[in-house]
N, C-alpha and C positions, 0 to 999 in steps of 0.2 A: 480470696473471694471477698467482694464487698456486697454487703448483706444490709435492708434495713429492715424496719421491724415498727408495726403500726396493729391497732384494734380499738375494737369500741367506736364505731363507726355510727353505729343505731341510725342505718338509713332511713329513712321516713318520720325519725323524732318530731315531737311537735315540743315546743318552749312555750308554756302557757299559751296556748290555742295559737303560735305563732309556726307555722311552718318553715321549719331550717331545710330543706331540700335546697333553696339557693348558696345558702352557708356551707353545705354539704357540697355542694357543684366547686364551688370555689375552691373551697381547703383540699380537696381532692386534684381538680388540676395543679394544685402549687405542689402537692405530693409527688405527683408527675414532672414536675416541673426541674425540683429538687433530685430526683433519682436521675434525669436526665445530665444534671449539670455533675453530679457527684459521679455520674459513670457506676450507679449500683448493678450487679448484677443479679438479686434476687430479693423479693419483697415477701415477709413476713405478713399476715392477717391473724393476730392471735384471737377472734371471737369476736362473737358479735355485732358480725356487719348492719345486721338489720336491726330494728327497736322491736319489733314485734315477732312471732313465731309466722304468724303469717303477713309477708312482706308489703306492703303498700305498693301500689303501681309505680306511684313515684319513685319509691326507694328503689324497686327493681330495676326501672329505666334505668339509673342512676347509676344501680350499680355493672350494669351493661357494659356502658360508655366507659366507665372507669380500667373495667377491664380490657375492652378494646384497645382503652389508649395503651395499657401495659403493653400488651399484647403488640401492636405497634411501634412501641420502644425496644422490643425482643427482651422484654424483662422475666425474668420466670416468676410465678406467684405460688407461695403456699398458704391455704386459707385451714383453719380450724373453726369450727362450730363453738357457739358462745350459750350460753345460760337464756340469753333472747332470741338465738337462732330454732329452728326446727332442723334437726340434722338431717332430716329425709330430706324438706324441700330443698335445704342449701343445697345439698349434694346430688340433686337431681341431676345428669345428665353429666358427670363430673366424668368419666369414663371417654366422654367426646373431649373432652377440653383438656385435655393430658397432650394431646397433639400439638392442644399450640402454648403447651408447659405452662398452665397453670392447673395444681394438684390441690387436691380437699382430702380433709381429713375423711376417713370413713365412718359408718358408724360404730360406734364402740363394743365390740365381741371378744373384749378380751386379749386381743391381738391388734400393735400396732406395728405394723413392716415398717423401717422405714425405708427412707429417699433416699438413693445415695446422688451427690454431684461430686465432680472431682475440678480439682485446681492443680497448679502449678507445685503445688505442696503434698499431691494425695486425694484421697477421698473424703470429704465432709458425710455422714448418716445425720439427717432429719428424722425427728420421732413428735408426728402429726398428732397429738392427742386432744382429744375434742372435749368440752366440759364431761366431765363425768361425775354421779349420782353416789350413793352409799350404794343402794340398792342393784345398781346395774352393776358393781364390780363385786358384789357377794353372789350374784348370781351366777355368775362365770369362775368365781373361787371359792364355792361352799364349804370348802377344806381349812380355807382361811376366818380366823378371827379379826373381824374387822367392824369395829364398833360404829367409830363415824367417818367423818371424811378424809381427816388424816389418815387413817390406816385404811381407808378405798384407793387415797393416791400412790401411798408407798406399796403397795399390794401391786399396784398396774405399772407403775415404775420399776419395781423389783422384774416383773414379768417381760419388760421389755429387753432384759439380758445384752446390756449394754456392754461392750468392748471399751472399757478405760482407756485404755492404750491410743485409739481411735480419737478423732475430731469428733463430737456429739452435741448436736442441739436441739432442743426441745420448744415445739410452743406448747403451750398449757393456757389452761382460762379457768384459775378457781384463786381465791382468796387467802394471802399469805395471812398471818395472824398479824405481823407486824406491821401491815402496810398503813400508810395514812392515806382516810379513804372520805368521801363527800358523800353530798346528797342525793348526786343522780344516781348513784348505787342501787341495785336490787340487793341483797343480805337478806341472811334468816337471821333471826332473832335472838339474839344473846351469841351472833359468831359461831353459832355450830357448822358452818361451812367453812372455818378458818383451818389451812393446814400450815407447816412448816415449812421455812426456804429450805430446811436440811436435806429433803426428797429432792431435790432438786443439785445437789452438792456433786455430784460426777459427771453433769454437764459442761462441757465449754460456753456455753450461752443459754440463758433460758429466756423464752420472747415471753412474757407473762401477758395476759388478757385479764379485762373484770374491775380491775381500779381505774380511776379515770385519772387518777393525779400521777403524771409521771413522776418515776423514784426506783432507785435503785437499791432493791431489799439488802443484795450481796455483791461482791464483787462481779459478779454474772448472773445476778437473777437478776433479773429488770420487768419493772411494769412501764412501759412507752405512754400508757394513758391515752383517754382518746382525745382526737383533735383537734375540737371544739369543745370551750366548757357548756356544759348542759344543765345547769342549775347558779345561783346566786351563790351557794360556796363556795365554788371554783374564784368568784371575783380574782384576785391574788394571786394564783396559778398560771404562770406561764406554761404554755404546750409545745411541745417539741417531737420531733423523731429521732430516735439513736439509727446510728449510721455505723453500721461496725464493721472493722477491717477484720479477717481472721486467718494468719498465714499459717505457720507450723502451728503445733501442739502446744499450747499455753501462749501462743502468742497472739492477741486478741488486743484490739484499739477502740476505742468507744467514741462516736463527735456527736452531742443533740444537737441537729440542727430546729433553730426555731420557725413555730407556725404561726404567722398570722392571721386571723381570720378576720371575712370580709366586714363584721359587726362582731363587736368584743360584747359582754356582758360586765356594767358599770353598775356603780350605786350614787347616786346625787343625794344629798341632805344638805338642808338648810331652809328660809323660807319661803312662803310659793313666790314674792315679786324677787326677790333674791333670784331664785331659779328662773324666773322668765329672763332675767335681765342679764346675768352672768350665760343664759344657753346663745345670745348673740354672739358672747366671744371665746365660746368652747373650741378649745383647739382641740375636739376628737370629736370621733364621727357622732354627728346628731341622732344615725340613724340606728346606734347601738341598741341594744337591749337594757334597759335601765332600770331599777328598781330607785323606786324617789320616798325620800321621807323626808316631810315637813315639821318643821318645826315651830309654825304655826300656833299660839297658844288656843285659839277656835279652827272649826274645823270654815274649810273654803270650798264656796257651795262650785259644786262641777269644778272641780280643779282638775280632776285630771283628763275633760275637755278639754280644759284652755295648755294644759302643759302639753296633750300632744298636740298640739300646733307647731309644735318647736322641738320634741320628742315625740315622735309617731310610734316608737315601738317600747310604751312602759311597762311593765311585765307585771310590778306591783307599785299602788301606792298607799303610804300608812305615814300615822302619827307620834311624833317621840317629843314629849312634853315632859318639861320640868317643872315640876311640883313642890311649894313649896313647904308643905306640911312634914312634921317630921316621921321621918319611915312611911311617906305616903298614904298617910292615914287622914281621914278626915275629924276632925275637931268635933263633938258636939255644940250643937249651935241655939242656946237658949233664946227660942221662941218667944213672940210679946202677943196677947191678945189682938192689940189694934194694929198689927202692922198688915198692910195691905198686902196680898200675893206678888204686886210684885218687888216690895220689900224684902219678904222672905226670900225669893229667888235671889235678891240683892244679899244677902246673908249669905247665902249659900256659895254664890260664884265667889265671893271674899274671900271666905275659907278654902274654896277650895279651888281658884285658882292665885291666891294671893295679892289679889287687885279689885279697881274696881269696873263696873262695865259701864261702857263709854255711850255716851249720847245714844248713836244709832243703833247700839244693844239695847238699850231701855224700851226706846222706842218701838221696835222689832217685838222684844218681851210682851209690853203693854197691850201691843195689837194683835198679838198670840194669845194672852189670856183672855182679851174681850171677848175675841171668836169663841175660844173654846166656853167660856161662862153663858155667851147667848145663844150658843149650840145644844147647851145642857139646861 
């Protein structure tokens, strides 16, 4: 059976007040696109399809179409509920949609049946487990000592009374300890939602949900990551889908195939005429997500006007100056009675940006202090 394996979808996301719903439309048909040309036969959702618990109209749409096209390609779908989903609404109506084979995780009661499909090899069992709490799994095991979330997952794992012997795979959507993880993350606060890839060690494949950076904890845990970066950490992360072959018992083949997306998230540095003048022969898309910092020793009035004329989508822009005081400390600067204000300020810019100011700074200064002296 060939199997791929995708999450972290956060339909309706917004990228600093930038709507990805078209980014999302895109990477999503090529996902389609890709399961079509690979011949997959069933497609993993390990969490998280939506950004929010309650879904955006857009993301809904979104996630409609998406399904239809599966659906269409006769591809089977299994989805699990994510840390940003609502398991009720996800699963609303999941009971119609078994018909035309795509299955949702349930809500979490302690019990996960799974899915059997069989292949040329036998029978493969899927075990649908949806994010789970401390709380909701001591509720269903009072009997059990189960402090945090490591001992909630091996407590529900243990419980799913897995057949070794068997083909067994797992999605899941909770945070390994190990993982390398970015800034679009949700996390609680010193990793006490961190548990261990060991819970996971008598699976033939685990689809992992929740980190976005794809990475492969163990030889069969895997986080696929989601598939568009959603944050300025990501810059340097490529995104991809694992594609996995799984014929007899231990014999598992892995291919990431990689994801383009329609606008990458980039960072520019350098300064602002530099950047006007080097964005005419950018060989990437102009229409990226860009985060810019200037190097600029003053700051440049409406710059990032004039920059999106030529980058329309800049996410942020900031300043990174070299200073040339030592340990970026400012120098005391021995004062004279008769020096005029804007002498002083002359002093000051000296020290503190190790030059001096040029003509039309003066000028600027001078006509700045008159206002404010015959203001006051």
């Amino acid at each position: 059976m060939r199997i791929a394996h995708i999450s972290d979808l956060h339909l309706g996301k917004q990228l600093k007040n930038f709507s990805l719903i078209e980014d999302q439309d895109y990477i999503l048909q090529q996902i389609v696109s890709i399961l079509k040309e690979k011949e997959v036969n069933l497609l993993m959702v390990a969490g998280d399809v939506f950004d929010k618990s309650v879904a955006s109209i857009e993301g809904l749409k979104l996630f409609r179409k998406f399904l239809n096209s599966l659906v269409a390609n006769k591809i089977t779908v299994l989805i699990i509920s994510g840390n940003h989903d609502s398991s009720e609404r996800l699963t609303f109506g999941a009971e119609f949609m078994e018909d035309k084979n795509i299955y949702f995780s349930k809500i979490y009661d302690g019990k996960v049946e799974p899915l059997t499909f069989t292949d040329e090899f036998g029978s493969i069992k899927f075990y649908l487990l949806p994010f789970i709490k401390v709380s909701e799994v001591r509720h269903f095991f009072p009997e059990e000592k189960i402090e945090d979330y490591n001992d909630a997952l091996k407590v529900a794992v243990k419980n799913l009374n897995i057949n070794t012997s068997e083909r067994n795979i797992i999605l899941a959507h909770q945070a390994i300890a190990s993982a390398q993880r970015c800034d679009s993350e949700e996390s609680i606060i010193g990793g006490l939602d961190n548990v261990s890839a060991e819970v996971f060690k008598d699976f033939d494949y685990t689809a992992l949900g929740h980190i976005h950076t794809p990475q492969k904890i163990s030889e069969n845990v895997i986080y696929c990551g989601s598939p568009l970066k959603y944050s300025a950490s990501e810059i340097q992360k490529d995104k991809s889908m694992p594609v996995i072959d799984i014929k007899e018992k231990g014999n598992i083949s892995i291919e990431y195939v990689p994801l383009v997306p329609l606008r990458d998230i980039r960072e520019i540095k350098g300064e602002f005429r530099e950047i006007l003048e080097m964005s005419q022969k950018d060989p990437n898309n102009r229409e990226d997500y860009i985060n810019i910092i200037l190097t600029n020793k003053t700051d440049v009035l409406d710059a990032i006007s004039d920059l999106r004329q030529v980058y329309p989508n800049i996410l942020q822009l900031t300043y990174e100056r070299e200073l040339n005081q030592t340990e970026n400390k400012i120098e005391s600067i021995a004062f004279e009675k008769h020096q005029s204000p804007l002498e002083l300020f002359e002093d000051f810019y000296r020290n503190r940006q190790g030059e001096e100011l040029s003509d039309e700074q003066k000028t600027f200064m001078q006509n700045l202090i008159e206002t404010v002296w015959r203001e006051n």
